[in-house]
N, C-alpha and C positions, 0 to 999 in steps of 0.2 A: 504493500500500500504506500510506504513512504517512496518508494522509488517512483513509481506509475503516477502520484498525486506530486509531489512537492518541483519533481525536475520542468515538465509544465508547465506548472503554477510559476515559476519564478520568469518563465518565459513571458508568460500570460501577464506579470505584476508588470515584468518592466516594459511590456507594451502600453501598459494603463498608466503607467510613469513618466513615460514619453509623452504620450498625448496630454499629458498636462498643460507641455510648455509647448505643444502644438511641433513635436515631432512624431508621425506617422509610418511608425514599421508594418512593413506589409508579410507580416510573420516574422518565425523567430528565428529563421535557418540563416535570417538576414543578419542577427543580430551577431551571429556566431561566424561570420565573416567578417563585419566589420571589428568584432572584435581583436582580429590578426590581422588587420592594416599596416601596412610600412610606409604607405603613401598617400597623400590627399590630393588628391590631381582637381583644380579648382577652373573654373569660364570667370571670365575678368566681368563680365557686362551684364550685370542684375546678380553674381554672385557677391563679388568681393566690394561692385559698385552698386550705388543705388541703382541704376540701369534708367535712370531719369537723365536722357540729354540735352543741350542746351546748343543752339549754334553760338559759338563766338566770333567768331568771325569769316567775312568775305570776302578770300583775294584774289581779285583780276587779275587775268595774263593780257599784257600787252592792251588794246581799244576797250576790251567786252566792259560794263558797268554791273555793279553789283547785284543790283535789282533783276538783271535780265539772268545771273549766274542764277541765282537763289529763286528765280520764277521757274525757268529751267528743269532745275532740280527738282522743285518740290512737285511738278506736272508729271516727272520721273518716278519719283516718292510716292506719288498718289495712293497704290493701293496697295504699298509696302506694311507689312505686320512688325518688320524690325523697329526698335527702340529709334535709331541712328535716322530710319526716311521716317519717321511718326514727327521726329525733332526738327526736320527741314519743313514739312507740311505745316508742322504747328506755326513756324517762323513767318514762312510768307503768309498764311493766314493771318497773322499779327500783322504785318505791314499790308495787309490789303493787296498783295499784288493779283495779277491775273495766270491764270493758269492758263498752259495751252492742253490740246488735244495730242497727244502721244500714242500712236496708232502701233501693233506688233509689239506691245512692252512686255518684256520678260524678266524674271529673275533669276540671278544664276547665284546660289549657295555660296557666300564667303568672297563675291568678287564687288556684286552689283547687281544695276538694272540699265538695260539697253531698249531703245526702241527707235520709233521713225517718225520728225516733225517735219511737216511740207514733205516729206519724200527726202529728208535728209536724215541719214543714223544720229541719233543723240546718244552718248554716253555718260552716266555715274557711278563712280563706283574708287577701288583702289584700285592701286600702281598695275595691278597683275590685267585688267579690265581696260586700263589704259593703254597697255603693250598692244591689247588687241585692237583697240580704238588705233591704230599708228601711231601714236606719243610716245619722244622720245624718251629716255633718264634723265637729259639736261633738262629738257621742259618740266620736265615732274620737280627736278632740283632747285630752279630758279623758285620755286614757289614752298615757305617755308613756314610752317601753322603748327601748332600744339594743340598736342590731342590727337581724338580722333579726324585724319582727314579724309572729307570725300570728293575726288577732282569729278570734272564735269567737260566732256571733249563736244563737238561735234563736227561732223565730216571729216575727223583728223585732224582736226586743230584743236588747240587746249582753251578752253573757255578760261580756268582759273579752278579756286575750289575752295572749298568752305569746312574751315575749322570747326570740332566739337568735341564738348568734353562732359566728362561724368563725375562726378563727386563718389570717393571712397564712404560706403557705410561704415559710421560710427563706430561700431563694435569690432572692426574688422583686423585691426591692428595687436587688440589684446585677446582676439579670437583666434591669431596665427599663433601668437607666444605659445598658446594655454597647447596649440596641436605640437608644436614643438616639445614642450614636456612632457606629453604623452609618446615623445618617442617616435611620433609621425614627422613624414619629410612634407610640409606645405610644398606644393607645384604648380605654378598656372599658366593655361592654354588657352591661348587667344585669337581671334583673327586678326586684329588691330594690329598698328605697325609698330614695331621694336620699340623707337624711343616712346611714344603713350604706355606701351605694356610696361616698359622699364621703368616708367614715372611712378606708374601703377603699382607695380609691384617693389619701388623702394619705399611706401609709404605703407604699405603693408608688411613688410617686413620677410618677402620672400625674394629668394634666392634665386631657385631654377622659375627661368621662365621662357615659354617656347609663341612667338610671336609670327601674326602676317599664316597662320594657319587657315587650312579648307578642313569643312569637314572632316575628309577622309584623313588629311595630318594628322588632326587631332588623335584618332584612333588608330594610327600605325605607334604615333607617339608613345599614347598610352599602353599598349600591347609590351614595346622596350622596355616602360620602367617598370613594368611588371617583371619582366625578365632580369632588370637589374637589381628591383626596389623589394620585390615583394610583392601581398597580395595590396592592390590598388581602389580607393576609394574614389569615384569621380561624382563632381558636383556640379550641377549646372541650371539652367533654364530656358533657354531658346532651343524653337525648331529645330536644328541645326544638333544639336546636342544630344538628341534620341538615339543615336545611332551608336555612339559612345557610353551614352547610359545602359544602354542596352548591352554591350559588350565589357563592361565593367564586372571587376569582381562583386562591388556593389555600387550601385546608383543611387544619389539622391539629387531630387530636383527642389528647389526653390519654389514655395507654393503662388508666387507672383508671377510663376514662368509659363510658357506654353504650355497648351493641353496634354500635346506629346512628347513635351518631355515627362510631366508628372506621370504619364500613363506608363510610359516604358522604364521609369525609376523603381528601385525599390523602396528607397524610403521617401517621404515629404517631408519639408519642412515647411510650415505652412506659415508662420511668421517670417517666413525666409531673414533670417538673422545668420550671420557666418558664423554665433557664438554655438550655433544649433550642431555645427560638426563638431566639436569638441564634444557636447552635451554627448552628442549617443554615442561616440565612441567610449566614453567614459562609464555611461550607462550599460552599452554591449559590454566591456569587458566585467565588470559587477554580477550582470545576469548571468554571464558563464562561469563563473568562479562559484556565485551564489550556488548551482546548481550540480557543479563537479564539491562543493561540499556538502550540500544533501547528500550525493551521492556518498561519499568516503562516510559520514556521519552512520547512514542509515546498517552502511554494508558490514562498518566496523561494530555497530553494539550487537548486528543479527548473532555476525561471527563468536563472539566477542559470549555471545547466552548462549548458543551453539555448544560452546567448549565447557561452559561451566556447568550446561544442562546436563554431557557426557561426562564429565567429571561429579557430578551428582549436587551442584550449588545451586545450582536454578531451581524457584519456583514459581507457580504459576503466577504471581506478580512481576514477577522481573520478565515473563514472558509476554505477559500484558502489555508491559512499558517498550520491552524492543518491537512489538508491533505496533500498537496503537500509540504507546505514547511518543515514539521516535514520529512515525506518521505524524502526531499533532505538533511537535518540535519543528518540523521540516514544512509543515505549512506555515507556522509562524515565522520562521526565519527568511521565508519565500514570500510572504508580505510585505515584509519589513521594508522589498523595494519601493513599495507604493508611499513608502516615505525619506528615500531617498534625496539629499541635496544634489545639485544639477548647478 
C-alpha cells in the first residue's frame, strides 16, 4: 500500500504545487526529466523579454523618407502574428499613415515577409531576406540601428530600415543566477542578430548564446548541446518554437505565447515569469527525491519486521505499523509538497 499510494501521491502533490504559482505539468514523467537537466536552452522574445516591441527608430538609405519606409513596412506587416510586424503596424497606425495594397505576400519563418506593390517585389525582413532581395553587405552596413533590425528593399534597392527593441523582464536577471545554482547551464537561441542577442543576453546574465537563427538552427543547435550538455530543457513561445519544443527533452512554453507552442510543450507557464524555470526544476527535483524516499522508507521497515517476525520479535502491532502505519507516514510526507516554498 505505501509503495502503490505514497510514490503517486507525491507526483500528484507537486502537480497541485505547481499550479499554485501557475506552472502547468502535463504529468509527472515530465517532472522526472526535468528533474536531470544540464541545460536551459531559453527564445530571447516573450521569454527572457517582455516580447512587447517598440519601433525606435527610422533610417533612410540615400532619397527614401521615413514615413514612406514605415508605410511600406507596416502594409508588409499587415497580417503578421509576430510581436516584431504587430510593432510596425501599431507605429504607422499611431502616425496615421496610409497603407498600400501588397498583393502575393508571404511569410517565410525566421527571414520575413515579401510581396508585390504596383507589380514591383517589396521586401522586409533581415540580412539573410535581403541577400535574396539583391542587397549588398555594404548597403546593409552603411545602415546602423540597435536592437532589433528590420531593412525594407524594393526592386533591389534598399529603402533603409527600422530599429526595434524589447525591454528584459524584471525577474529575469535573478531568475538566470537562481538556474545557475541549481547546476543548470542558462542558453539562448534566437533569430535576432548577434549584437541585440548579445545586448540581451549581457543583461541577463548569460553566456552561450546562438544568434541570426531559422527555425530549423535552432533544433540542430539544441540536438548538440544535448550531446554535449546533457539532458536539455527548452523554453519558448512563438510559432516558430513548436518544433523545438517538440523535440526537446522537455518543453515549456510561456503561457503568453502561441497556441502551438503551448500545445506541443510539456509544461506551461502561465504567468510566463522566467522565475517559473527555476520554480519547477526545483520542485521536479523535490518530487523525485520525495518519492525514491517513500520508497527506501517503506521497503526498509517491511524488510526491517520481515526479519524480526523470522527471528520471533514481531507482533501483530508492529505488523500493523509497517503496513498501514508506514502507508499513512508516506502519504503524509507526500503532502507535505503541497506546502512546499517555490
Amino acid at each position: 500500500c505505501a509503495l502503490v499510494i505514497s510514490v503517486p501521491l507525491a507526483f500528484f502533490a507537486g502537480i497541485g504545487r505547481a499550479s499554485k504559482d501557475g506552472i502547468l505539468f502535463k504529468g509527472g514523467t515530465v517532472m522526472e526529466v526535468i528533474s536531470k537537466i544540464k541545460a536551459a536552452v531559453m527564445d530571447k522574445t516573450g521569454t527572457i523579454t517582455e516580447g512587447k516591441f517598440k519601433v525606435r527608430s527610422i533610417i533612410p538609405y540615400g532619397k527614401y523618407k521615413k514615413e514612406d519606409i514605415l508605410s511600406l513596412a507596416a502594409s508588409c506587416e499587415i497580417y503578421s502574428t509576430h510581436p516584431i510586424g504587430k510593432s510596425i503596424v501599431e507605429a504607422a497606425h499611431a502616425e496615421d499613415l496610409p497603407l498600400c495594397h501588397v498583393e502575393n505576400l508571404h511569410e517565410t519563418a525566421g527571414l520575413g515577409v515579401e510581396g508585390m506593390v504596383d507589380g514591383k517585389s517589396v521586401y522586409a525582413g533581415n540580412r539573410s531576406l535581403m541577400a535574396k532581395a539583391g542587397i549588398s553587405e555594404q548597403e546593409l552596413d552603411a545602415l546602423h540601428g540597435e536592437g532589433t533590425v528590420v531593412y525594407m528593399a524594393k526592386e533591389g534597392s534598399l529603402l533603409g530600415c527600422i530599429t526595434i527593441s524589447d525591454a528584459l523582464k524584471e525577474d529575469a536577471f535573478s531568475s538566470i543566477s537562481e538556474i545557475k545554482k541549481l547546476g543548470v547551464t542558462p542558453v539562448m537561441l534566437t533569430g535576432d542578430n548577434r549584437k541585440s542577442a548579445e545586448a540581451v543576453a549581457e543583461k541577463a546574465g548569460i553566456s552561450k548564446v546562438y544568434a541570426g537563427l531559422l527555425p530549423q538552427d535552432k533544433l540542430s543547435i539544441m540536438k548538440d548541446l544535448r550531446r554535449k550538455e546533457g539532458s536539455v530543457l527548452f523554453v519558448g513561445d512563438g510559432i516558430n518554437d513548436a518544433p523545438v519544443l517538440a523535440g526537446a527533452d522537455a518543453g515549456a512554453a510561456m503561457g503568453s505565447g502561441a497556441d502551438a507552442a503551448i500545445e506541443a510543450a510539456d509544461v506551461v507557464f502561465l504567468n510566463s515569469d522566467v522565475h517559473a524555470i527555476p520554480q519547477a526544476i526545483k520542485l521536479s527535483r523535490k518530487v523525485i527525491s520525495t518519492a525514491w524516499q517513500n520508497v527506501a522508507f517503506a521497503l526498509f521497515v517491511k524488510i526491517a519486521v520481515m526479519i524480526m517476525g523470522l527471528l520471533g520479535y514481531a507482533n501483530m502491532w508492529v505488523a500493523v505499523f509497517a503496513d498501514t502505519g508506514v502507508t499513512l507516514l508516506c502519504i503524509l510526507y507526500s503532502v507535505r509538497l503541497l506546502r512546499m516554498k517555490l
